[in-house]
Structures are given as C-alpha cells and as structure tokens.
N, C-alpha and C positions, 0 to 999 in steps of 0.2 A: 653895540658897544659892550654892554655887558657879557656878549658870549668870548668875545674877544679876550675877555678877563678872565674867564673861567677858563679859555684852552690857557691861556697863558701860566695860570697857577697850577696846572694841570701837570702842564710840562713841567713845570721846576719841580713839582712835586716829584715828579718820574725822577729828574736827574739826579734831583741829592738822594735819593733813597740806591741808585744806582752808584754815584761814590761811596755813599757807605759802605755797600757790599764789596767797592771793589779794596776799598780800605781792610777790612776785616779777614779778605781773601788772604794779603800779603802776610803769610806764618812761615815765611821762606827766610829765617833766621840767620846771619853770618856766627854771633855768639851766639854763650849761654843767654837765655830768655829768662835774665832776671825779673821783669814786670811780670811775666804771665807765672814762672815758681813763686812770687810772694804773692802774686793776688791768690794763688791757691790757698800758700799757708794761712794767708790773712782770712780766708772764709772756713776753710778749716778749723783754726782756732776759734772763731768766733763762734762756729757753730759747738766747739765741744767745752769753751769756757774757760779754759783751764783758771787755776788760782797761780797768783805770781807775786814772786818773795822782790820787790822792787827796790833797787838800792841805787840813788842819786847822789852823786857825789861832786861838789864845785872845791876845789882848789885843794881835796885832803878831807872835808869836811863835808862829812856823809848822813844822809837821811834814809832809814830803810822802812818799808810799809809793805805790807801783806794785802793783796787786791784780787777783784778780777777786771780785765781790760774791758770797758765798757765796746772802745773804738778803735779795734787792730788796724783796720785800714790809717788812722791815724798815727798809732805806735808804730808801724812800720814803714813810714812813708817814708824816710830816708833811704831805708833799702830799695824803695821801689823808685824813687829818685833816680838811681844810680843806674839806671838802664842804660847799657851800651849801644843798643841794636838803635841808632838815631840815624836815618838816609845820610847825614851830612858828618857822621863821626863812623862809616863804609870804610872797611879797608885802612884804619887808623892803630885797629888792635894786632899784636903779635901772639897767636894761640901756640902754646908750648904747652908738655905733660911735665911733670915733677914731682917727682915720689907717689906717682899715681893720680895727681891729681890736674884739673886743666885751668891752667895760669892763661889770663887774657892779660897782656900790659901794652900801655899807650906813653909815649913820650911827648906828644901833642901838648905844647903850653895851652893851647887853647880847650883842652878837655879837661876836665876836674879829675873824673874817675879817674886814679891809675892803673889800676892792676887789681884783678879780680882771680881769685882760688878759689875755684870749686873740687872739693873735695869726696867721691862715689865708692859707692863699694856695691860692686853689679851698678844695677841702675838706680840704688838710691842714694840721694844724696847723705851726707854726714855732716859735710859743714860748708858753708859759703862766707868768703873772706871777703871784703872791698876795701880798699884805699884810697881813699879821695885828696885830693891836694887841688887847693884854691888860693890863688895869689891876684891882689891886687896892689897899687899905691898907697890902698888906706889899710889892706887888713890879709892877715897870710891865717886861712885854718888848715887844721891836718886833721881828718876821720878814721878812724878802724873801725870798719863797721862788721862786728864776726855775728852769724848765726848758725846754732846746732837746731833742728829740728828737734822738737818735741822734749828740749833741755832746756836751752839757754839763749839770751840774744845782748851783744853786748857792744854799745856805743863809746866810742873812745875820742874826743875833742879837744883838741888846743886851739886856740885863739889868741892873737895875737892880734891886737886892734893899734896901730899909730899911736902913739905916746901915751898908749895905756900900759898896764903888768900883762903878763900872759896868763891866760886862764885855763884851766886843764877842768874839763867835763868827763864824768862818765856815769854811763847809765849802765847795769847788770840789770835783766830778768832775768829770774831760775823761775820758769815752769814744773809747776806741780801736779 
C-alpha cells in the first residue's frame, strides 16, 4: 500500500514540475512584454537604490517626501498589472507605429487597459505610456500610467465612485 503512495507522489511530482516548464517555455509574445520590461526595471532599481523626490497628490493637495523605495516590485505593480499578453485578451489589440513609436489599443469593453505607447530609439526604450479605463455600475476609474527609465514614473487617477465627488490622484517619482 505504501509503495503504491510513493509512485503515486512520484508521478505528480513529475507532472507539475513538467507544467511548469512547459508554462515558462511560452515567451512567444503577440505584444510588447510589459510584465517581463518592469520586472527587469523593478530588479534593476532595486538593485542600484536610486533616491526618489515623491510627490502625492489627492484633489490639488500635495505632499512631497524625498526617499528611497524600500519595495519597487510594489511601486510598480500597477504597471505590471497592465499586462496585455493574457491567452484570453489574443488578437484583441490593434499594434500601429506613430511618430516612431508602437501604439497597442484595445476597444474591448471588457479589457481595462486601453492603449499602450511604447516609445524606442534603436532598441532602447524612452518611455512607456498605458491607459487603463474601468467602468462599472458602482464606480468609473481612468489611469495614465507614463514611465521614463531612469527619470521619472508617473500615475495619474480619477475616480469617480456613485454618489460620491470625483477624485483626482497622482503620484510623480523623479529618480535621482
């Protein structure tokens, strides 16, 4: 009986370590590969520290503080959010060039992200734009989510929540 358990764990063992791989395999991309460009930035930065001039701002009314980012994987989650490359949002985006740069947009109600501008000069990048639009019954947001490399990263928010005021967010880093 117990040998019976040990091939049994044996085999699972095999197969999920064999999904994995086969998961990990798929880097056969339709878009830009926003998750894998910010997990770079994010370990990047993390590894060189920078200092960041941080300025919070809720309705007009701004607070600025001078730091360094304990947790980039965290400050930058939004942007790694907005990952287009999802099996079930395949063949949703329109890729077009525009003044040099490549526009992905989606008209899909059901996709948040709209329109993504990546912005190269050769093969580096300069700046990455995202657009995110999210609508329900209770509550409509709109994002600008812009990042320059090794500059700036800057979050832009309204909110609009049912029978509340609208709320306007934004967050500035200037890297130092």
């Amino acid at each position: 009986m117990t040998k019976k358990r040990y091939i049994a764990v044996f085999a699972l063992a095999l197969l999920s370590c064999n999904q994995r791989k086969a998961a990990e395999a798929n880097t056969n991309f339709l878009y830009f590969d926003i998750k894998g460009y910010f997990g770079k930035e994010i370990s990047r930065l993390q590894e060189i520290n920078p200092t960041v001039q941080k300025t919070v701002s809720i309705n007009g009314e701004a607070e600025n503080k001078v730091s360094h980012i304990a947790d980039w994987q965290k400050e930058l989650a939004i942007f790694v959010n907005a990952d287009i490359n999802k099996t079930s949002w395949r063949g949703s985006f329109k890729i077009n060039q525009e003044n040099g740069a490549d526009v992905y947009t989606s008209d899909n109600k059901k996709i948040p992200v709209k329109k993504i501008i990546v912005e190269k000069s050769d093969a580096k990048i300069n700046k990455v734009e995202i657009i995110i639009d999210n609508k329900n019954i209770l509550f409509q947001t709109q994002d600008t989510l812009t990042y320059y490399p090794d500059s700036l990263y800057q979050i832009k928010k309204q909110q609009k929540i049912r029978l509340l005021n609208l709320k306007k967010y934004l967050i500035v880093g200037k890297l130092k």
